[in-house]
N, C-alpha and C positions, 0 to 999 in steps of 0.2 A: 639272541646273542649276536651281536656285532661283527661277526665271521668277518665279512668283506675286510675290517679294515686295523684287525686283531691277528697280530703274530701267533704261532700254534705256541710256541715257548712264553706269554704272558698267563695262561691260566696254571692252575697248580697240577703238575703231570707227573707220573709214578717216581720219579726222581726227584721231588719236588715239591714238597709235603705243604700244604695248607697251612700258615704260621696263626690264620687270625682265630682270637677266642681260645690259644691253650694256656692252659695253665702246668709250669712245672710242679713235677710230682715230689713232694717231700722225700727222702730216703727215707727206702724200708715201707713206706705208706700206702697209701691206693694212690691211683690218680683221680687230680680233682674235674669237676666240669666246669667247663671254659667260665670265664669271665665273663662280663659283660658286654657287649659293642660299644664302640666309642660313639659317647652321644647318644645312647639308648635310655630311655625313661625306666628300664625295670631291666632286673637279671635276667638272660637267657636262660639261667635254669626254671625261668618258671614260665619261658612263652610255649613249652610242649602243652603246659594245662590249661592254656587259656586260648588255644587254637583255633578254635570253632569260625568263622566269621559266616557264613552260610547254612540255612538251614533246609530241609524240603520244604515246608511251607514259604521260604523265599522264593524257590524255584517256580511254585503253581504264582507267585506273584508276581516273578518277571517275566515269565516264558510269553507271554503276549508284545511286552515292549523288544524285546529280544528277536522276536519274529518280523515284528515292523521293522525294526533297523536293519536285518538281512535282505527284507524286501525295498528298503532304499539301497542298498548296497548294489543289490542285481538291477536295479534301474539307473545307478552310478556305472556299472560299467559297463550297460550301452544293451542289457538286452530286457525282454518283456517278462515283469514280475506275473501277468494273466498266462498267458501261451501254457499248455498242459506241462509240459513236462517239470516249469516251474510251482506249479501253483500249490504244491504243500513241502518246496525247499526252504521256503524260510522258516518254518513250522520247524522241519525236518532237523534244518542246518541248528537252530537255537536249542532244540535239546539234545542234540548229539555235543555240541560246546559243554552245554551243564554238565554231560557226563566227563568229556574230558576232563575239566577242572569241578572234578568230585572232591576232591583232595581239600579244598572248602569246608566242607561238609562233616569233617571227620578232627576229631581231637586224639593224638595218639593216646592219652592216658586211658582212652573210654577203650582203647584197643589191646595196652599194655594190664591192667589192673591185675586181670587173675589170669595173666600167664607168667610171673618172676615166680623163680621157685629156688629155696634156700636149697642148695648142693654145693659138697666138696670139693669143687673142678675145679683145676688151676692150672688146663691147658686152655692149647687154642682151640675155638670154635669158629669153623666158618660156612656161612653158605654162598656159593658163587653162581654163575647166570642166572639171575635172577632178570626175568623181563623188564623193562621200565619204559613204559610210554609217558610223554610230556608237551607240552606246548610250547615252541620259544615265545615267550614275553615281546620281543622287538618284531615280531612279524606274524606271530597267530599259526606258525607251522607247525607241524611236528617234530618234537626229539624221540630218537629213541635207540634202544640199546639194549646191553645189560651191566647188571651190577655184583660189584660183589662186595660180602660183608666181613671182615672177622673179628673177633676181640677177646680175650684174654678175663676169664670170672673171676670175680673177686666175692668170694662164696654165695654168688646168686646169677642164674641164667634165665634165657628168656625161652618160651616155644619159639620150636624154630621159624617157625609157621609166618610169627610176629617180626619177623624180620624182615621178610616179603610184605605186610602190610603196613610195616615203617614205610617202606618204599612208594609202596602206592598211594599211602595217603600225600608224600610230600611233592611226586611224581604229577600226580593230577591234578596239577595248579598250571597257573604261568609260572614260567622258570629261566632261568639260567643254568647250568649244567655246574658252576662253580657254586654256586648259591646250593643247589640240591643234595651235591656232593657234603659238606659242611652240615645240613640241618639232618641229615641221616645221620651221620657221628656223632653228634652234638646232640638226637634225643636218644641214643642208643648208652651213650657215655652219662646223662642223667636220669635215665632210668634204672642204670644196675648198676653203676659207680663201680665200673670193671677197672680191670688193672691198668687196659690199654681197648683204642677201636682204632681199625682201620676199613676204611671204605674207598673203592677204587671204582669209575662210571667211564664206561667205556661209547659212545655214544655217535649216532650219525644224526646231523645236524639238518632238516630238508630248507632252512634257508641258508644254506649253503650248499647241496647239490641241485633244487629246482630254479635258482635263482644266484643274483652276486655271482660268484668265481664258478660254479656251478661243475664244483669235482667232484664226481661221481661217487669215487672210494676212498674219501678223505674220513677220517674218525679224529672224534677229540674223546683224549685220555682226561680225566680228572682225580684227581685221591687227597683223602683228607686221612691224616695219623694224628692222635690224639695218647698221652701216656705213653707206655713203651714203646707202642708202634713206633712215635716219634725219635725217643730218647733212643734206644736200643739197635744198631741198627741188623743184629742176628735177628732178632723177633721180626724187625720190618721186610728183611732177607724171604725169610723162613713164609711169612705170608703171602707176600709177591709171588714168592716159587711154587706155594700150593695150590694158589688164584689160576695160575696157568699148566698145571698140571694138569 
């Protein structure tokens, strides 16, 4: 993310709700999942089942080319790929990436399948600090923070468990922190076509505290409402206030 040269008031912040991909909700009805993106070949409602793009068998096939390009890396910035202390870093460094961006590797439906479970509930459920490590995209550093979830059943919930593995699957890619915020609501709101989601990503950014403006205690807030979250603003109230309770 582009911290250096991005005002903190341009991404979507807890006052500030996420406008892209909602759809309003009919009266009296559930709400629906978002629409499609502008310019997208296919609905969003169906890129949570077709997610996959990496498999383990790709990993035992790139981890070789992945290792040589670390080992030009560390000969790019001036020190000795043989000398001991390097010589199974680039090994090292290319599977430890694979693991960051696991998130590849994983389809939420293979995660969601047999945990909806038909129940009466037609309060809120939330779970909050939720850990989330991530990659920024524009510089290969780390994001990280925590998250929180809630959303409102429209007679089907998920384990809660799968809430936190929402997270990690989309978490462990390259990312943007607005991008991340958005695909957590967006598969949460198509897999249980709840009444309402809200997800707020509270996050410290390390290309922007080790480098650029280089502010130590600066966080970027994110949240995406979807359904009542949006529409309602007692419900939106009401889960702010529990988030930080």
């Amino acid at each position: 993310m582009e911290h250096d040269k991005k005002d903190a008031g341009t991404s979507s912040v807890v006052n500030g709700h996420c406008d892209a991909g909602m759809v309003k909700r009919p009266a009296g009805g559930p709400s629906q999942p978002p629409a499609a993106e502008s310019g997208s070949q296919r609905p969003v409602i169906e890129s949570w089942r077709e997610d996959r793009t990496r498999s383990v068998e790709d990993n035992e096939m790139s981890l070789p080319s992945l290792a040589a390009a670390y080992t030009t890396i560390l000969r790019g910035l001036g020190d000795d790929p043989q000398r001991q202390g390097l010589l199974k870093t680039p090994w090292r460094a290319a599977t430890a990436m694979q693991f960051f961006t696991k998130g590849y590797q994983e389809k939420i439906i293979d995660v969601l399948n047999d945990a909806i479970f038909d129940e009466d509930h037609d309060e809120m459920v939330i779970v909050k600090d939720i850990d989330m490590f991530s990659m920024c995209e524009h510089h290969l550093v780390p994001i990280f923070g925590r998250v929180h979830i809630g959303y409102l059943p429209n007679k089907r919930v998920l384990g809660l468990s799968k809430l936190a593995r929402i997270v990690e699957i989309y978490s462990r890619r390259l990312q943007v922190q607005e991008r991340l915020t958005k695909q957590i609501a967006v598969a949460i709101t198509e897999a249980l076509q709840p009444t309402g989601v809200g997800v707020v990503i509270e996050a410290t950014h390390m290309c922007m505290v080790m480098r650029g403006v280089q502010k130590m205690n600066s966080k970027t807030i994110t949240s995406t409402m979807l359904g009542v979250f949006r529409e309602d603003p007692k419900t939106r109230d009401e889960f702010l206030m529990l988030i930080r309770s």
